[in-house]
C-alpha positions as CSV (number, residue, x, y, z in Angstrom):
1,X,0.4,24.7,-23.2
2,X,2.7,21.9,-23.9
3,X,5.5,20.4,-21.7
4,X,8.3,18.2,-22.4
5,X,7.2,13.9,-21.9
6,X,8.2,12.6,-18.7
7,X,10.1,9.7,-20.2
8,X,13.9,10.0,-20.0
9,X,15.9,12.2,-22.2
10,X,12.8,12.4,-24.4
11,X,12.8,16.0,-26.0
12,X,9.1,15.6,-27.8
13,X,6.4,17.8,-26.7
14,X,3.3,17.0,-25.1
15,X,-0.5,18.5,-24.5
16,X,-0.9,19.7,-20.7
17,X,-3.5,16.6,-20.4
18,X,-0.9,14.3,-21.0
19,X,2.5,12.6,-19.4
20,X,4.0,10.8,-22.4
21,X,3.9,11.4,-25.6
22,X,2.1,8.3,-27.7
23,X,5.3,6.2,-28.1
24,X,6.4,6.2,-24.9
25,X,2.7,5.8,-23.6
26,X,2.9,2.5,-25.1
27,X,6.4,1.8,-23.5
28,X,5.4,2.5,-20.0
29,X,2.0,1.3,-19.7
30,X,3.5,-2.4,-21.0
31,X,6.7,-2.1,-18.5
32,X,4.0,-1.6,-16.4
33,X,1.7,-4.5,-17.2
34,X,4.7,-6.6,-17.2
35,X,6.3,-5.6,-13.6
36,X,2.5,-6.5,-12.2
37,X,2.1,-10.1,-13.6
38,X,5.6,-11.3,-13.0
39,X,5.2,-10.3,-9.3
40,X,5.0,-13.1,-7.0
41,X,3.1,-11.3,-4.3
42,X,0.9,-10.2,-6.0
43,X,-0.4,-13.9,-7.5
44,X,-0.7,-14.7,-3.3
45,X,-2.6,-11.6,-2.3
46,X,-5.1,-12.4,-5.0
47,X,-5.5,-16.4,-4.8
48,X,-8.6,-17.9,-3.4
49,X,-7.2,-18.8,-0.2
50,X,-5.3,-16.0,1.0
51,X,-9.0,-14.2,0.8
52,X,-10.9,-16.8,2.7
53,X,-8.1,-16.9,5.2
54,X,-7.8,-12.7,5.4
55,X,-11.2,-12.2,5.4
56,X,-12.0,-15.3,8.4
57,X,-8.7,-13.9,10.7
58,X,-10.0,-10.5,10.5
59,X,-13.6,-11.8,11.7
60,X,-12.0,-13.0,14.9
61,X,-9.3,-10.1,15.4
62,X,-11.5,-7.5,14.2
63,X,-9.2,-4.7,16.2
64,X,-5.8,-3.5,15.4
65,X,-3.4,-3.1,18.8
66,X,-3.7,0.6,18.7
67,X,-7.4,0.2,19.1
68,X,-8.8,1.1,15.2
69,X,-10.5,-1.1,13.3
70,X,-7.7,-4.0,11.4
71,X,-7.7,-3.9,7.8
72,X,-4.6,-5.7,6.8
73,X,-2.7,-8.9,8.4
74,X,1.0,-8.5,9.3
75,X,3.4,-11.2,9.5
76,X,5.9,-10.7,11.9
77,X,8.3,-13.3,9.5
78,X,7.8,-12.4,6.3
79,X,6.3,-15.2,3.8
80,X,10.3,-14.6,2.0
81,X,11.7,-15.3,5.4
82,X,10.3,-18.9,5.8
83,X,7.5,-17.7,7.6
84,X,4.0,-19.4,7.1
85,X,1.5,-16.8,5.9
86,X,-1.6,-18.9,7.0
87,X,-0.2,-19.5,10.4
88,X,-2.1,-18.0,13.0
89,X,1.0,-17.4,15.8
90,X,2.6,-15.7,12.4
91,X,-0.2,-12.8,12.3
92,X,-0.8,-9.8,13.8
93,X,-4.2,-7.9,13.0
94,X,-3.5,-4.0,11.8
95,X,-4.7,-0.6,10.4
96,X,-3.1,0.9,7.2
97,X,-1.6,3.8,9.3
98,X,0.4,1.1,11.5
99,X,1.0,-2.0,9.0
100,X,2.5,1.0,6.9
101,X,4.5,1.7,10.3
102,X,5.9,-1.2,10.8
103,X,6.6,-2.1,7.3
104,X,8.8,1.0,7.3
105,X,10.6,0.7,10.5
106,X,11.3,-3.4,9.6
107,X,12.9,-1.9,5.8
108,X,9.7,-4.3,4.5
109,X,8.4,-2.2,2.6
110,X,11.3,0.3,1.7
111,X,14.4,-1.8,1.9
112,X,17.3,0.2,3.4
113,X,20.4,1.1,1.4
């Protein structure tokens, strides 16, 4: 059965399988490409010493405050803020489910309008 493509105001028709149709495949998968190398964050969470740090602070803090194992490092001022990511008094050892929580209530990770 086909379907309309998911791009904007695009009236071609698509297989079931498939989102786009082949043009605007192309389109999105490069607006794609191009929103993930320009981002800034992204270069830190993926250098060298962002992993050695990460991966040594979660060694010692191995347990997030509400007592589940920490998987992710919080900074309490944010890196954009001024705040030094590598500075110990800076983090705060977390699970997903309350790094997620906090980044939410703060407007972090989905800035308020």
């Amino acid at each position: 059965m086909k379907h309309s493509c998911a791009y904007r105001l695009c009236p071609a028709l698509v297989d079931s399988g498939e989102r786009y149709c082949a043009p605007h495949k192309k389109q999105v998968a490069a607006e794609y490409d191009r929103g993930r190398r320009s981002d800034p964050n992204r270069r830190f969470i993926q250098s060298r010493r962002w992993k050695e740090f990460r991966e040594a602070y979660l060694k010692l803090h191995p347990v997030c405050t509400c007592g589940r194992q920490a998987v992710m490092i919080h900074h309490p001022i944010p890196r954009r803020q001024g705040g030094d990511p590598y500075a110990e008094d800076n983090c705060r050892p977390l699970c997903f489910a309350c790094h997620s929580r906090t980044s939410a209530i703060t407007g972090e990770r989905w800035p308020k309008r």
